[in-house]
N, C-alpha and C positions, 0 to 999 in steps of 0.2 A: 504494500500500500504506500502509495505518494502522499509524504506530506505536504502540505498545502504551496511554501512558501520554496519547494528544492525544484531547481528548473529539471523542466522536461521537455523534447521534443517528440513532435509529431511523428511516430516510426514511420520511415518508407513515405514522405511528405514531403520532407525539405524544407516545411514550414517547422514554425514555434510555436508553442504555446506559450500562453500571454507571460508565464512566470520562469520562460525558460532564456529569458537576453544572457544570462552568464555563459551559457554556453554555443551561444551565437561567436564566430571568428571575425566577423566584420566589426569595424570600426563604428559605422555611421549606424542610425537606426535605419529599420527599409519602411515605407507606408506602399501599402495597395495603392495600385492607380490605374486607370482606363481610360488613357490620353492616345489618342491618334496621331503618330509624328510621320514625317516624311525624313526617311534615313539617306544623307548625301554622303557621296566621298569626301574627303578631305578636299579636294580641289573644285568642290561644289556643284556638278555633277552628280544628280540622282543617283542612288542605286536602288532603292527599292521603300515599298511603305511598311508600317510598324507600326505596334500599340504599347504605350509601357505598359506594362504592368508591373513594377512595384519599383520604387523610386528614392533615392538616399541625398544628403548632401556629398555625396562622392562617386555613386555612379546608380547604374540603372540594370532593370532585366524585362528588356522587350522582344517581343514577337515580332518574326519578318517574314516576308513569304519570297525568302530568295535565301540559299547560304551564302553568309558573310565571314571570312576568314579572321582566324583570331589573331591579332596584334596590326592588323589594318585601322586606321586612320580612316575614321567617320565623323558627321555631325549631325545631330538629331535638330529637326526641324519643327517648334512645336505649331501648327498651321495657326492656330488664333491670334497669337501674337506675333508668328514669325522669328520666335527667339529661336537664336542658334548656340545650339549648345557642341564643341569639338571633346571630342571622346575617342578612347580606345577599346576596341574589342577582348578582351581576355577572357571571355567563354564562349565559344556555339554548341549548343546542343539539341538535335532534332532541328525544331523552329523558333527559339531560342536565343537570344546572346545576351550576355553580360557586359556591360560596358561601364567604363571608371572614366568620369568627366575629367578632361585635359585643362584645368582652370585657368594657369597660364597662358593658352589659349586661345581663351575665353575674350570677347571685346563687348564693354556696356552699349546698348545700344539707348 
């Protein structure tokens, strides 16, 4: 039996349960999210569309319907506002990738 306050993860999920951040490896927290981007190359040039789904001050894990190789140079497009966010790829999986925003990068618009 679990006690109340000792982190636990979701078996075989990949998610957390609410009381298990300690044993989470990331830095940043993640929130849910179901934002529409348009994923460019680094030289701004489309590659393909995408949906975050779940979002950190450090990077991202969104769905694309093309594979994207890991450690290519992207930028996530969010269409509402047109922010451009440059980012790196370091996971694809299936349909998939994981992406860590390039902040330096980054230009205020």
């Amino acid at each position: 039996m679990m006690k109340r306050n000792e982190p636990a993860a979701i078996e075989g999920s990949g998610t957390l349960s609410p009381g298990s951040l300690k044993s989470e490896r990331r830095s940043e927290f993640r929130m849910p999210a179901d934002k529409k981007v348009r994923v460019d190359l680094a030289d701004g040039s489309p590659a393909c569309l995408g949906t975050i789904l779940d979002l950190s001050l450090s990077g991202a894990r969104v769905k694309v319907d093309r594979p994207v190789g890991v450690g290519q140079k992207l930028v996530l497009v969010f269409h509402e506002q047109q922010r451009r966010f440059p980012c790196t790829v370091v996971r694809f999986n299936d349909d998939e990738i994981g992406v860590t925003f390039d902040l330096a990068e980054a230009t205020v618009q």
